[in-house]
Legacy VTK file of the C-alpha trace (Angstrom):
# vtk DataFile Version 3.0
C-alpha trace
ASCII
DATASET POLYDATA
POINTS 163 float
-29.940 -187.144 -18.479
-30.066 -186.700 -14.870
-33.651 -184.810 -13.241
-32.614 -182.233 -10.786
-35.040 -182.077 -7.629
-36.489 -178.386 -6.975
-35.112 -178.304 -3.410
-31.221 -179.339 -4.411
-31.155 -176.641 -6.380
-29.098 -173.725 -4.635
-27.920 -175.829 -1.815
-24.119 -174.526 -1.272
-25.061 -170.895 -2.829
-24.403 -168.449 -0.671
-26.594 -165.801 -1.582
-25.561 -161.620 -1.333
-28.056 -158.315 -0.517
-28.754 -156.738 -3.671
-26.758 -153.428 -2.353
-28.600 -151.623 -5.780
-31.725 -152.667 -5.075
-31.267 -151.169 -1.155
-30.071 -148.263 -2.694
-33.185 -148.041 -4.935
-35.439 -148.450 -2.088
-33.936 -146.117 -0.181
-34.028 -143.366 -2.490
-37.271 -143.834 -3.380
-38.287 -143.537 0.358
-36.348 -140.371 0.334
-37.934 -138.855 -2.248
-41.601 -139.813 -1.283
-40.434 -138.418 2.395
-39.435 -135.002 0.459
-42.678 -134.637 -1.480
-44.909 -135.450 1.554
-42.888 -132.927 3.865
-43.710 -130.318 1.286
-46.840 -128.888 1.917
-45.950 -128.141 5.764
-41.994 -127.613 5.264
-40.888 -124.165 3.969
-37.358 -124.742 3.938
-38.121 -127.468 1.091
-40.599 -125.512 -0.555
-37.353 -122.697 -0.900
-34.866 -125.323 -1.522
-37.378 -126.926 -4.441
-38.338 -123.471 -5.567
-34.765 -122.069 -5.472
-34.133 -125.210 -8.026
-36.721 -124.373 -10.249
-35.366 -120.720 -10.620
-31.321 -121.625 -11.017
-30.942 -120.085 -7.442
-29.473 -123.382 -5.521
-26.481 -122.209 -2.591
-24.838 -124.453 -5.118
-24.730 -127.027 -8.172
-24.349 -130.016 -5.856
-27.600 -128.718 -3.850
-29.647 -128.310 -7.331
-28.030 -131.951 -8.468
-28.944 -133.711 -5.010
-32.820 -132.741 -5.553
-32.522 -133.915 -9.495
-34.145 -137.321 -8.914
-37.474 -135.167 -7.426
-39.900 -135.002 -9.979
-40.389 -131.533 -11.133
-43.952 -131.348 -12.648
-47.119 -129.738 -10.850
-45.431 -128.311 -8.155
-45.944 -125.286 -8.490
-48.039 -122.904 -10.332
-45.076 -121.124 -12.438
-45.272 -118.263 -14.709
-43.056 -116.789 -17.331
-42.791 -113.439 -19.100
-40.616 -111.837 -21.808
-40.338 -108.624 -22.689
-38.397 -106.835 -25.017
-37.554 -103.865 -22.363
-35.782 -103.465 -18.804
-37.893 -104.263 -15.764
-36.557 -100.711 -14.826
-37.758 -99.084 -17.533
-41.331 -100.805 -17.545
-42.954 -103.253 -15.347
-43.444 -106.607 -17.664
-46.127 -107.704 -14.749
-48.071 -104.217 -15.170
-48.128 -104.038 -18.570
-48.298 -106.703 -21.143
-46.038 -105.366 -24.443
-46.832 -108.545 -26.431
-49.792 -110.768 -25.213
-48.533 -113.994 -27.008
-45.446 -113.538 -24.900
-46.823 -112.216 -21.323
-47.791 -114.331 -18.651
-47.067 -118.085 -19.638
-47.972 -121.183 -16.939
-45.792 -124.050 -17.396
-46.230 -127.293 -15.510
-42.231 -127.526 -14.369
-39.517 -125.163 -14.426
-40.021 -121.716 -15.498
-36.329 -121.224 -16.005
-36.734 -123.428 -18.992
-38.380 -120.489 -21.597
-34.487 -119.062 -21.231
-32.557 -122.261 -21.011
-34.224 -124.867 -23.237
-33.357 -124.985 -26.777
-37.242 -124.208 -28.807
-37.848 -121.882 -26.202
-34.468 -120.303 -25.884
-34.843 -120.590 -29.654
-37.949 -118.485 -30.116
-37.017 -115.941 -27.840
-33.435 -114.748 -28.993
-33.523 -116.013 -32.874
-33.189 -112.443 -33.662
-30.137 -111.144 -31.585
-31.623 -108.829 -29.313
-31.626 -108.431 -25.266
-34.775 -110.281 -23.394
-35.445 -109.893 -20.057
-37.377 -112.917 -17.983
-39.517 -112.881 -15.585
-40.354 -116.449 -13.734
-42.171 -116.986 -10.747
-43.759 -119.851 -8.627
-46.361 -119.751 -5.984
-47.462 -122.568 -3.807
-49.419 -122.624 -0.809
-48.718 -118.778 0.292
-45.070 -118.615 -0.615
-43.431 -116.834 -3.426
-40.202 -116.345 -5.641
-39.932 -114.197 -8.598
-36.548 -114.100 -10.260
-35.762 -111.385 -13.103
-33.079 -112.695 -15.260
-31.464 -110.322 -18.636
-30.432 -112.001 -21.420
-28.262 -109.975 -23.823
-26.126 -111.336 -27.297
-22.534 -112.042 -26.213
-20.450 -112.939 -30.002
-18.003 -115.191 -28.320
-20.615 -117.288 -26.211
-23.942 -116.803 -27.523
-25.935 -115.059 -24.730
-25.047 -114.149 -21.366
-27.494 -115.000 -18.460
-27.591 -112.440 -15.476
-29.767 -112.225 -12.936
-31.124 -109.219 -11.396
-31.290 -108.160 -7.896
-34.313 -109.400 -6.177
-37.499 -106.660 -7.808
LINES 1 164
163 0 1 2 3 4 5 6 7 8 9 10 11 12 13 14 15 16 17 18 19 20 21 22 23 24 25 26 27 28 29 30 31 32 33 34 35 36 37 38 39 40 41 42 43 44 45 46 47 48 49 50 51 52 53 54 55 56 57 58 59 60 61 62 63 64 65 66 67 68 69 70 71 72 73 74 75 76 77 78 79 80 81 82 83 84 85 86 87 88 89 90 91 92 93 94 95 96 97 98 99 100 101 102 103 104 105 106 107 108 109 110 111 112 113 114 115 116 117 118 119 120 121 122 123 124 125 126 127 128 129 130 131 132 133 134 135 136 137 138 139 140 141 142 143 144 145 146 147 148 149 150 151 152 153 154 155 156 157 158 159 160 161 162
């Protein structure tokens, strides 16, 4: 067996970027450039705060922002009720305590969309209407969605006009 010296080893590689890692890099630098734009920015606060409420211009402007993380952005609140916004205010007056006024750490959207949640809420068949909203640093959105039993697809999700 022949020793191999240290230095002879690679000679006549030609060695590439790592075009992945670059890509890595970059997007981390993105994202960190996002996040520390945020407190003085308020067209990402909207942008990050129309994601957390399903309200993105579009899918590919909710997908674009998917690698930002999502937890302790805002302070986010939920509420349920069993009756229309119209016909009583769920922020005024609290129908069921267990189910009014709910903080979670990352999207609010979630107590209609994820499956316990979803689960809990419209196990027994009948209409729900949500109330989520975020607040950070002065700004505010509050969306009002109504949930109601469809046969064909389960439940169908529409949002209300702005309260």
């Amino acid at each position: 067996m022949q020793a191999v010296k240290d230095d002879a080893i690679g000679e006549g590689v030609k060695t590439q970027r790592d075009h992945g890692f670059l890509a890595i890099v970059a997007l981390v630098v993105v994202i960190a450039v996002w996040l520390l734009l945020m407190p003085w920015v308020k067209p990402i606060i909207h942008a990050t705060m129309n994601r957390f409420h399903l309200r993105s211009a579009s899918f590919a402007i909710f997908a674009i922002q998917f690698p930002i993380p999502a937890m302790y952005n805002f302070a986010n609140r939920s509420d349920v009720q069993d009756y229309p916004p119209d016909l009583v205010d769920p922020l005024m007056i609290n129908l069921d305590p267990k189910l009014s006024g709910r903080y979670c750490n990352h999207f609010p959207a979630r107590t209609m969309t994820f499956a316990d949640a979803r689960f809990f809420h419209l196990q027994d068949g009948k209409d729900r209407w949500f109330t989520i909203e975020s607040t950070y640093r002065g700004e505010r959105l509050t969306s009002r969605f109504h949930l109601k039993p469809d046969s064909e697809q389960g439940y169908l999700m529409l949002r209300l006009d702005e309260p």
